[in-house]
DSSP file (Angstrom, degrees, kcal/mol; ACC not computed):
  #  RESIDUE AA STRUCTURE BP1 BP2  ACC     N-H-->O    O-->H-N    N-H-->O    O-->H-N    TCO  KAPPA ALPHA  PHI   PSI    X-CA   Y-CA   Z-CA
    1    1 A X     >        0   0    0      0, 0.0     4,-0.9     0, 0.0     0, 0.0   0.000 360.0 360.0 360.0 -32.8   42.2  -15.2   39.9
    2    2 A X  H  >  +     0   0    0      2,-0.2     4,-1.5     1,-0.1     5,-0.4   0.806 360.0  52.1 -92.5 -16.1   38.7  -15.8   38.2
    3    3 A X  H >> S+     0   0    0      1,-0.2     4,-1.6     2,-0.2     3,-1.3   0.881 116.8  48.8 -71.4 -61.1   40.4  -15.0   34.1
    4    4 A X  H 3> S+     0   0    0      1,-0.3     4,-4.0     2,-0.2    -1,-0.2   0.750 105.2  48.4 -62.3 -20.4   43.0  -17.8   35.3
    5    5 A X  H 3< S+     0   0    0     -4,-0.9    -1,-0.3     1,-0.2    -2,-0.2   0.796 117.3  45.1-107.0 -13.7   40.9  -20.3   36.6
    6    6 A X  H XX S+     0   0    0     -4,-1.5     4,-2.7    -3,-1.3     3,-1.0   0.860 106.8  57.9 -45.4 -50.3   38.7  -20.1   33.1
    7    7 A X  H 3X S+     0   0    0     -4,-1.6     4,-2.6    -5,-0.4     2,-0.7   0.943 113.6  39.2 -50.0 -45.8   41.5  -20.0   31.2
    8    8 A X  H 3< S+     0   0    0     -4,-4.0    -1,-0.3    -5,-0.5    -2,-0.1  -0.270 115.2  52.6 -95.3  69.1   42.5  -23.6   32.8
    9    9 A X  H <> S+     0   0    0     -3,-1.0     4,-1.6    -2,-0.7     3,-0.2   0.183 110.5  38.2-124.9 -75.3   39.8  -24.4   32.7
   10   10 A X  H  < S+     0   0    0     -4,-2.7     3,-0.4     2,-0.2    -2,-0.2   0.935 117.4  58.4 -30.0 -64.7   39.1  -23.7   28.8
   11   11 A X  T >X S+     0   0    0     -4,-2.6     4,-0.6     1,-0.3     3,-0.6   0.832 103.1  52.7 -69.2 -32.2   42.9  -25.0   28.5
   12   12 A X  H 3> S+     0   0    0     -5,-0.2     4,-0.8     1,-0.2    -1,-0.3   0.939 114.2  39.5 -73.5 -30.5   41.8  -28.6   30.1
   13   13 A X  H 3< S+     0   0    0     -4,-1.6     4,-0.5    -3,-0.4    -1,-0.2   0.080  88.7  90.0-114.7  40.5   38.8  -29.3   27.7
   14   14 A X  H <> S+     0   0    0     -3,-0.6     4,-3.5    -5,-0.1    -1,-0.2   0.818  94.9  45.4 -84.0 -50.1   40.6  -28.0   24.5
   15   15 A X  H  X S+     0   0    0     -4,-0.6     4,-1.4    -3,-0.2    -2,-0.1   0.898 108.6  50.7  -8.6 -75.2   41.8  -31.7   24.2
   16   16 A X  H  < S+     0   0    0     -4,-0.8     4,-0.2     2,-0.2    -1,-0.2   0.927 111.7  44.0 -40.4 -60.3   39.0  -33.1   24.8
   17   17 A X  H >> S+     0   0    0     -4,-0.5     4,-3.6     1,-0.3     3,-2.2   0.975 111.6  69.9 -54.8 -53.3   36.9  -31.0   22.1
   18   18 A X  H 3X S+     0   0    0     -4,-3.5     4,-1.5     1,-0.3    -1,-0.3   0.726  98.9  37.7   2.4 -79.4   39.9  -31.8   20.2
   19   19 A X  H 3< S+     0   0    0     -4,-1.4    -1,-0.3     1,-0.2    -2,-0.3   0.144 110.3  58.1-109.1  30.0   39.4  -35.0   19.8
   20   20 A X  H X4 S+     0   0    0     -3,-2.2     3,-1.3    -4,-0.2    -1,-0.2   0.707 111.2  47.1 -31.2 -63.6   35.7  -35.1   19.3
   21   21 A X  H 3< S+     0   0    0     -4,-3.6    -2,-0.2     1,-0.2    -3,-0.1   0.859 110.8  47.0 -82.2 -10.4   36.2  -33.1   16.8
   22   22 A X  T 3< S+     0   0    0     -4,-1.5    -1,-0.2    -5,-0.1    -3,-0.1   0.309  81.9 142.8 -75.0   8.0   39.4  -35.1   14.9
   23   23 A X    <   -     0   0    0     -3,-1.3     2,-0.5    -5,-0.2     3,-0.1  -0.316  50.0-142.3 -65.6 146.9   37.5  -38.6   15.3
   24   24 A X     >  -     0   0    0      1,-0.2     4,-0.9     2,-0.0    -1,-0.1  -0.886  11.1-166.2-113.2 135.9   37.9  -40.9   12.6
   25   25 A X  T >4 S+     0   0    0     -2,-0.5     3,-0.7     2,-0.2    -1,-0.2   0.890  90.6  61.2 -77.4 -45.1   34.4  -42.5   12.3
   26   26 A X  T 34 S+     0   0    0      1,-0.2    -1,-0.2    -3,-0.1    -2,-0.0   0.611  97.0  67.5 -70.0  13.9   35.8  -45.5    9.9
   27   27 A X  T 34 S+     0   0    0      2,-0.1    -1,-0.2     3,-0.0    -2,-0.2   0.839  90.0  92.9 -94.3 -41.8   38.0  -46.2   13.4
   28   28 A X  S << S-     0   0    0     -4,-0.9    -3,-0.0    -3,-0.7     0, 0.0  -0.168  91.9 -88.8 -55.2 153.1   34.7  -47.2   15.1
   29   29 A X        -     0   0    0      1,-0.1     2,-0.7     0, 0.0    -2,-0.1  -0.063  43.6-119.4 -41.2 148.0   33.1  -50.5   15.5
   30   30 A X        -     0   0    0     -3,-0.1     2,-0.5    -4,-0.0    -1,-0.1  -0.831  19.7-150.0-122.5 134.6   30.8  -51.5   12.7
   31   31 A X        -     0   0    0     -2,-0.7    25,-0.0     1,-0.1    -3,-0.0  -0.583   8.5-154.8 -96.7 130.2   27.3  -52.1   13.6
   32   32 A X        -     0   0    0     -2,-0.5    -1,-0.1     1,-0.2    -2,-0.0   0.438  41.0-145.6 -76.2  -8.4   25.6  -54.6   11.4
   33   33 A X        -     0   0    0     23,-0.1    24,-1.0     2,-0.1     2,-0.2   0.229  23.2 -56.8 126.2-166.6   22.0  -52.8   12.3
   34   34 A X        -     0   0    0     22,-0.2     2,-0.3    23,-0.1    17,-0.2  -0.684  56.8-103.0-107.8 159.1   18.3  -54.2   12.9
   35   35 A X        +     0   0    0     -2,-0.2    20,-0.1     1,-0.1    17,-0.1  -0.681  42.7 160.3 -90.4 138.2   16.4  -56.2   10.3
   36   36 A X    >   -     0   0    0     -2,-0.3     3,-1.1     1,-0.2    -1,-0.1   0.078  36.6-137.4-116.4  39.4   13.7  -54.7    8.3
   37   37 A X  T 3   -     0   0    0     17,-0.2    16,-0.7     1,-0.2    -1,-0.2  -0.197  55.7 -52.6  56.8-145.1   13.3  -56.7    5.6
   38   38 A X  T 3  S+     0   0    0     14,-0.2     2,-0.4     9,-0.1    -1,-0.2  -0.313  80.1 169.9-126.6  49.5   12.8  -54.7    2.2
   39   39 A X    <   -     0   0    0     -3,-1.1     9,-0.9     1,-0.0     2,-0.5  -0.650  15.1-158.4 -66.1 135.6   10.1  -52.5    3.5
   40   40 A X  B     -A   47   0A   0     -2,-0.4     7,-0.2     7,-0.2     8,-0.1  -0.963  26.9-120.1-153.3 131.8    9.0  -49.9    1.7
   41   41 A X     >  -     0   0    0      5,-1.1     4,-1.9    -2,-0.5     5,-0.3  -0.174  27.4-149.2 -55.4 110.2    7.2  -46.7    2.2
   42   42 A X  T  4 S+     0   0    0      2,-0.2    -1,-0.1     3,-0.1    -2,-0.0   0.772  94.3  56.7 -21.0 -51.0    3.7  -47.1   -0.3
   43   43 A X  T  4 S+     0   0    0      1,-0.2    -1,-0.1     3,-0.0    -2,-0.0   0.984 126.4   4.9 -61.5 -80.5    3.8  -43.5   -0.8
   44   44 A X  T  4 S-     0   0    0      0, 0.0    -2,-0.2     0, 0.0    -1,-0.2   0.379  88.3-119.2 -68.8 -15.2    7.2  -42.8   -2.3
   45   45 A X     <  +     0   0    0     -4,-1.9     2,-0.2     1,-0.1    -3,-0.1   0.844  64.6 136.9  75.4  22.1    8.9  -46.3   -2.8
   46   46 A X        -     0   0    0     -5,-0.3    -5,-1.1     1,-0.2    -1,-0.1  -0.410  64.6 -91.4 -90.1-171.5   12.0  -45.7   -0.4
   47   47 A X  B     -A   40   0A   0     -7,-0.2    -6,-0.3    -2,-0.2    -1,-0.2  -0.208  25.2-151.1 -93.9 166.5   13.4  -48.1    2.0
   48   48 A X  S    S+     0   0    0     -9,-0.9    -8,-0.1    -8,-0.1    -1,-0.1   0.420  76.4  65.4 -82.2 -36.5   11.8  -47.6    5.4
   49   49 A X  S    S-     0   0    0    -10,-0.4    -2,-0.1   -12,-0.2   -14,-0.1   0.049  75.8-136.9 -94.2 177.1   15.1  -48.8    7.1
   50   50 A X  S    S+     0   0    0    -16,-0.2    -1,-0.0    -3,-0.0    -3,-0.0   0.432 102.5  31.7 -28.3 -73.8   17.9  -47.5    7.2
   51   51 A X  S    S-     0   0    0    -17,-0.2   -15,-0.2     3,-0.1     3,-0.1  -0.335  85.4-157.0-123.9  39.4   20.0  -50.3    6.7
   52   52 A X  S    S+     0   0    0      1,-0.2   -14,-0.2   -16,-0.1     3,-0.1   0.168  72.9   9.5  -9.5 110.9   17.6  -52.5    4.4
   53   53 A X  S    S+     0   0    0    -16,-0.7     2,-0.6     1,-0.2    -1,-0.2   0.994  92.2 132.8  69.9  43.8   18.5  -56.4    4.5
   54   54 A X        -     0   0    0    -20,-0.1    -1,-0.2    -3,-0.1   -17,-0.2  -0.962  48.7-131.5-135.6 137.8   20.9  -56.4    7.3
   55   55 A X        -     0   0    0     -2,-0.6     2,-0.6     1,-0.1     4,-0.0  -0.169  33.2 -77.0 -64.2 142.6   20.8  -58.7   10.0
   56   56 A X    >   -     0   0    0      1,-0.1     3,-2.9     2,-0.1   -22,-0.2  -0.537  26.9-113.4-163.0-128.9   20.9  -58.1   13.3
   57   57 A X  T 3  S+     0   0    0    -24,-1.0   -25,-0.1    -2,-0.6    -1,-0.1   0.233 112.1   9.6 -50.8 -41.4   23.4  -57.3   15.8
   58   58 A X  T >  S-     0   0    0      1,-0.3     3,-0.8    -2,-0.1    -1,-0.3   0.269  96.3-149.9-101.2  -4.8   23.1  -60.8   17.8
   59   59 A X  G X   -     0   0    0     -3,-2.9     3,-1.2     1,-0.2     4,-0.4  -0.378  47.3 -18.4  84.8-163.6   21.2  -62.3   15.7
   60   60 A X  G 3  S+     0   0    0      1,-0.3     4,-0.4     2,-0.2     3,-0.3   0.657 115.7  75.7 -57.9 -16.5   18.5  -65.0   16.6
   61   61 A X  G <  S+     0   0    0     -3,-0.8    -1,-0.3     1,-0.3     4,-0.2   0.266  86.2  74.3 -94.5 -13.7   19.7  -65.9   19.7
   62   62 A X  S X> S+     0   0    0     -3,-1.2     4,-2.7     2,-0.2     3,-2.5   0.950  97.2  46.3 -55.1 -62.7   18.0  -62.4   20.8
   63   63 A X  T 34 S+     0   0    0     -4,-0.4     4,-0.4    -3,-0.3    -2,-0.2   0.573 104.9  54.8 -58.1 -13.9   14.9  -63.6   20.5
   64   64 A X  T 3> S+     0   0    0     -4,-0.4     4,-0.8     2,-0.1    -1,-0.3   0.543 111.8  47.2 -51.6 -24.3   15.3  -66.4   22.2
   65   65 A X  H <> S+     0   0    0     -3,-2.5     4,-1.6    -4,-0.2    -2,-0.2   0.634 107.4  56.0-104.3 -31.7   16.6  -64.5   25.0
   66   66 A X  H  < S+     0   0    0     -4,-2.7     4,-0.2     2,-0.2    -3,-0.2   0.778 106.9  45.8 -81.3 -10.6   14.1  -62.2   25.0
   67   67 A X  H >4 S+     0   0    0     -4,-0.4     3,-0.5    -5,-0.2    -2,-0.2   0.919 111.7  55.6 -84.2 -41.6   11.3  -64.6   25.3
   68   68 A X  H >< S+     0   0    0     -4,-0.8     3,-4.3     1,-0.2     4,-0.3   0.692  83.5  92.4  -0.3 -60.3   13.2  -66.5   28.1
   69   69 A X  T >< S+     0   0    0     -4,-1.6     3,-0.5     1,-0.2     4,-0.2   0.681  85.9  42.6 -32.7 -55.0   13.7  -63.4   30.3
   70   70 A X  T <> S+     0   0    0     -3,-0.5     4,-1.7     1,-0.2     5,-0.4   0.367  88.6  88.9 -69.5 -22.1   10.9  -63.7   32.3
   71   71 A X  H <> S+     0   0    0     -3,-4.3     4,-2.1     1,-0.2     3,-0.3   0.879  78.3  60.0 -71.6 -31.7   10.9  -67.4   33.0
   72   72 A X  H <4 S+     0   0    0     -3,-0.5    -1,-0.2    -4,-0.3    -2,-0.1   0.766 122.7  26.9 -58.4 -38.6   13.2  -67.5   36.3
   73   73 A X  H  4 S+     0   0    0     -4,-0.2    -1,-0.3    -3,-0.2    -2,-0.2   0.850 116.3  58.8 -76.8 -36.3   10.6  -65.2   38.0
   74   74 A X  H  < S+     0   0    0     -4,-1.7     2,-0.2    -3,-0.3    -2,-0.2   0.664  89.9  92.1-149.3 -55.8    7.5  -66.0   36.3
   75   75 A X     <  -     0   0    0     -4,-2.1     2,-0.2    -5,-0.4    -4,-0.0  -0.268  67.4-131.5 -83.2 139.8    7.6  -69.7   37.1
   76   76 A X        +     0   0    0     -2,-0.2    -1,-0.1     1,-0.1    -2,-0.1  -0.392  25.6 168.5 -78.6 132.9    6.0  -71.7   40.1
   77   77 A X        +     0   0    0     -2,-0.2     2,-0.6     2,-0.1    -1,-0.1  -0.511  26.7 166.3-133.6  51.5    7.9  -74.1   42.0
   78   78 A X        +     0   0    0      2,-0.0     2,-0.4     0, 0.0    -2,-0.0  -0.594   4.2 158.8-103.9 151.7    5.4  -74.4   44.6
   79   79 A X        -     0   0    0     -2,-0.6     2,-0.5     5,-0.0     3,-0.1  -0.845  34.8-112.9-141.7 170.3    5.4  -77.3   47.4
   80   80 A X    >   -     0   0    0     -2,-0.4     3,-1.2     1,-0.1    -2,-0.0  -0.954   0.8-153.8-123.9 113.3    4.0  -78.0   50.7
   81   81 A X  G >  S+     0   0    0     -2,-0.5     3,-1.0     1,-0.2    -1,-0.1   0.833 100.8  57.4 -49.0 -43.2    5.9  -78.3   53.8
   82   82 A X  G 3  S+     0   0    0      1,-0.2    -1,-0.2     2,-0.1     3,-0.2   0.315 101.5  55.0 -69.0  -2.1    3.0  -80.5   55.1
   83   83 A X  G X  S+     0   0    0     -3,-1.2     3,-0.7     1,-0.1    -1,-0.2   0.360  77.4  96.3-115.9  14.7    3.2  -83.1   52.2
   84   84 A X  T <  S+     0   0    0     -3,-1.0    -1,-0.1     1,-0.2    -2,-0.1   0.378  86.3  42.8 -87.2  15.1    6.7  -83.6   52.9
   85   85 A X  T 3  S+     0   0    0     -3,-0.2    14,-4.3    13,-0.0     2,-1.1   0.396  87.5 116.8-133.9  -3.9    5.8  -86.8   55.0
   86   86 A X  E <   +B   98   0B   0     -3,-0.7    12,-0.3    12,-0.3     3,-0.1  -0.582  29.2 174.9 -87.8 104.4    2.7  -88.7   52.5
   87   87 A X  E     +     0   0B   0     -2,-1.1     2,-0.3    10,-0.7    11,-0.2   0.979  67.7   3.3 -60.4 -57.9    3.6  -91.5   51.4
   88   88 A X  E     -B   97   0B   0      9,-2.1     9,-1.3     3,-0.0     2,-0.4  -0.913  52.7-158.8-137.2 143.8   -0.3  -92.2   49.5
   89   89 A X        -     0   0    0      1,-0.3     3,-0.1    -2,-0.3     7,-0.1  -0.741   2.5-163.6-159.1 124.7   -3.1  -90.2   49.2
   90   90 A X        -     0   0    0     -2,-0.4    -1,-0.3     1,-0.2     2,-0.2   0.852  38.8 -95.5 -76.2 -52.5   -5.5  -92.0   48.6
   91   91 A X        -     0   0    0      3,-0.5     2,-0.3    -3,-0.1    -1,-0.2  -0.868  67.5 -18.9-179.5-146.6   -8.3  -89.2   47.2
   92   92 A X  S    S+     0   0    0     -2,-0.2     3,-0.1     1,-0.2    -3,-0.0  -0.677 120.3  20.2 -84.2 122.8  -11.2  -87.2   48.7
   93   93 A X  S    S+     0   0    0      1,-0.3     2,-0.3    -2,-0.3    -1,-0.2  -0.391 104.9  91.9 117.6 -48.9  -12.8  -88.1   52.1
   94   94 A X  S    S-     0   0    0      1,-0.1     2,-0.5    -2,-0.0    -3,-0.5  -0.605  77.3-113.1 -90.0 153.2   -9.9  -90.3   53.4
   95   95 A X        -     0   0    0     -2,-0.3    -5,-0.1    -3,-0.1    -1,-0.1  -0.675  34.4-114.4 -61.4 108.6   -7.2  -89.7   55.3
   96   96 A X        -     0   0    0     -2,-0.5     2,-0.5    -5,-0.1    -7,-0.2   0.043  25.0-112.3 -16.0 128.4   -3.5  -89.9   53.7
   97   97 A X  E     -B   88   0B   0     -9,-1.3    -9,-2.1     5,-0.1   -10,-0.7  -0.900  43.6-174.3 -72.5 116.6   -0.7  -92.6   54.6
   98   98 A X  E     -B   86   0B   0     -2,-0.5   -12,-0.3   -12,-0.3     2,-0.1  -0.806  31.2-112.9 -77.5 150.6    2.0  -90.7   56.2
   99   99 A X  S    S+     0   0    0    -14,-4.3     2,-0.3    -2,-0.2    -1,-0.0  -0.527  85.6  28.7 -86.6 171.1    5.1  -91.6   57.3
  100  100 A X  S    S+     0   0    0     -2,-0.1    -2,-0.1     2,-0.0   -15,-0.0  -0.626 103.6  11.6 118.7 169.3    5.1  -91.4   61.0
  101  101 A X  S    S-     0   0    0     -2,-0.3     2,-0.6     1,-0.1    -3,-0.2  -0.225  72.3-119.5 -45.2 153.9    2.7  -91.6   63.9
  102  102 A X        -     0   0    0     -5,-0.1     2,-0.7     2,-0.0    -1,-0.1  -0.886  27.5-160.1 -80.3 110.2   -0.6  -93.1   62.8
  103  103 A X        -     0   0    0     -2,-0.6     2,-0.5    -5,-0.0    -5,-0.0  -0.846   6.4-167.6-107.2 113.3   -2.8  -90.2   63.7
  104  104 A X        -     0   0    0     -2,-0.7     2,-0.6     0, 0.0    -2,-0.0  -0.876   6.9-157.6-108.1 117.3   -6.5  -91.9   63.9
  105  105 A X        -     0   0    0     -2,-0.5     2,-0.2     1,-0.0    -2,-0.0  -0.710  14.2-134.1 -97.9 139.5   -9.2  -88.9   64.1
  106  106 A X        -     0   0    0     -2,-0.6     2,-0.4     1,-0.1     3,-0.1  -0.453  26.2-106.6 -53.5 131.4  -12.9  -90.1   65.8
  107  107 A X        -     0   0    0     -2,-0.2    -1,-0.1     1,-0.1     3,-0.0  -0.731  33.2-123.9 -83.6 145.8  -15.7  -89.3   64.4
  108  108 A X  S    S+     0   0    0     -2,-0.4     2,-0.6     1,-0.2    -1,-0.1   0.824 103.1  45.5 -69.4 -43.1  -17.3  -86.1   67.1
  109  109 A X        -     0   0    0      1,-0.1     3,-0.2    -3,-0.1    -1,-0.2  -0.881  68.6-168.0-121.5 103.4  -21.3  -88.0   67.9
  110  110 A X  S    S-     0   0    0     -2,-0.6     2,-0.3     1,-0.2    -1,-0.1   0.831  73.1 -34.6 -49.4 -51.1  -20.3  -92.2   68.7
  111  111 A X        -     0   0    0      2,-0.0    -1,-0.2     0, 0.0     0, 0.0  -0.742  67.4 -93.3 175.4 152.6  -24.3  -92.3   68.3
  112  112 A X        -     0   0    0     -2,-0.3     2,-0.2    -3,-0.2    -2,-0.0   0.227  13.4-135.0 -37.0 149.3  -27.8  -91.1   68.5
  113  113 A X        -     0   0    0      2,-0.0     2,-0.3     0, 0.0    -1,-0.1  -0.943  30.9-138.8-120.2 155.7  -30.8  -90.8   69.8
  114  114 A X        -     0   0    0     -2,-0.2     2,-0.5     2,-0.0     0, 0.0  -0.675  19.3-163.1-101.0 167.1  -33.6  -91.2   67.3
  115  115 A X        -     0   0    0     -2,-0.3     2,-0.3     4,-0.0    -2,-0.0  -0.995  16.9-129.6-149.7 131.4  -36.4  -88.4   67.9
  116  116 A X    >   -     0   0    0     -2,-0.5     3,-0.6     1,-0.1    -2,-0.0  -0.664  11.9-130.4 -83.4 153.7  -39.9  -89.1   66.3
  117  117 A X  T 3  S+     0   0    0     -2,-0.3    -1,-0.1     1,-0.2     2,-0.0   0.674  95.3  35.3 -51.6 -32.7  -41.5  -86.4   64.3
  118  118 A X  T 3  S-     0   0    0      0, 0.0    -1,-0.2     0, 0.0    -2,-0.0  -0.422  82.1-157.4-122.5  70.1  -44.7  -86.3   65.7
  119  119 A X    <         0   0    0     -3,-0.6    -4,-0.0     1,-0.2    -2,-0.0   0.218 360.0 360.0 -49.1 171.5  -44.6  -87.0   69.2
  120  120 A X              0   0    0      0, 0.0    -1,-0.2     0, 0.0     0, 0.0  -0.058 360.0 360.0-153.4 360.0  -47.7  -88.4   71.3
């Protein structure tokens, strides 16, 4: 029982290996590779690259997209439930026109008593 169930076992990924190993490489896609200009190593004078002078794969529109990325999350869109009714405002120290009731706030002390400093 256990030689059979290695042998089909073995007998299912003989295929496979197969055709790993019969792959025709020129059958694949061909990838135009990443730019790296015509750098070149100081020591020895070879290419750095690979693929010297080849553009790549998407082109400019990758860096466009890759600066981009970020922006949908990144950016503020923030607003105030409570300003959703001001019509004017005016600046510091006054009260806003809103639409709506007129809400008029009182000042807390109507008035004073004056108290001398040195009493007698």
């Amino acid at each position: 029982m256990k030689t059979s169930l290695v042998l089909l076992t073995a007998a299912m990924f003989m295929p496979f290996t197969l055709s790993l190993v019969l792959a025709n490489p020129g059958m694949l896609p061909k990838h135009p590779g990443y730019p790296m200009g015509k750098a070149v190593d100081p020591v020895k004078g070879q290419p750095l690259a690979n693929d010297p002078g080849q553009t790549n794969a998407t082109g400019e529109g990758s860096l466009t997209q890759a600066a981009a990325f970020d922006d949908a999350h990144s950016t503020q869109a923030l607003s105030n439930e409570n300003d959703q009714r001001l019509l004017e405002k005016p600046g510091a120290g006054v009260l806003p026109k809103v639409e709506g009731p007129n809400i008029k706030i009182e000042p807390p002390v109507k008035e004073g008593t004056k108290v001398n400093a040195s009493p007698q």
